[in-house]
C-alpha positions in Angstrom: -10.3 25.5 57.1 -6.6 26.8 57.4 -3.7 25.7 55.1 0.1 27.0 55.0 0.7 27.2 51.3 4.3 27.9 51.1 5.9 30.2 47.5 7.2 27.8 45.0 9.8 29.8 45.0 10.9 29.6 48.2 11.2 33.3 48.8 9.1 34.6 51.3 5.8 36.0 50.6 5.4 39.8 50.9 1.6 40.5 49.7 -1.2 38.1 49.2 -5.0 39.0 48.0 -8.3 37.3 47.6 -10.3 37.1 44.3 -13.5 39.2 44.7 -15.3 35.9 44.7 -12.9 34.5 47.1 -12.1 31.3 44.7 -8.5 32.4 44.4 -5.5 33.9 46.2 -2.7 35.3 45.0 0.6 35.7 46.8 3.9 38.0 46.0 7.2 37.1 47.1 10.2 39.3 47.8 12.1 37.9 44.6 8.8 39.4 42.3 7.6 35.8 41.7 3.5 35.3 42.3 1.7 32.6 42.4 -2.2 31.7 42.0 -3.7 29.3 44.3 -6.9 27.8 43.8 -8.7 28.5 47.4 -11.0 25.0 46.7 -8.7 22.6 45.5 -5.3 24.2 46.8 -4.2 23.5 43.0 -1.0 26.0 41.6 -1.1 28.0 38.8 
């Protein structure tokens, strides 16, 4: 499965990483937001 998950910010993401379990990704932006995706249910933290 592929998805585009976009920052809620709107800045453009700079870094992401995996969860050692792979259940969650989290991204960093260039404005320092992050965000924390849920990899199953594409749900934002």
């Amino acid at each position: 499965m592929l998805a585009v998950l976009g920052q809620p910010s709107g800045s453009p993401v700079r870094v992401c990483r995996f969860s050692p379990d792979s259940a969650y990704l989290v991204s960093g932006a260039a404005d320092g937001s992050i965000a924390l995706w849920n990899v199953n249910s594409m749900k934002l933290y």
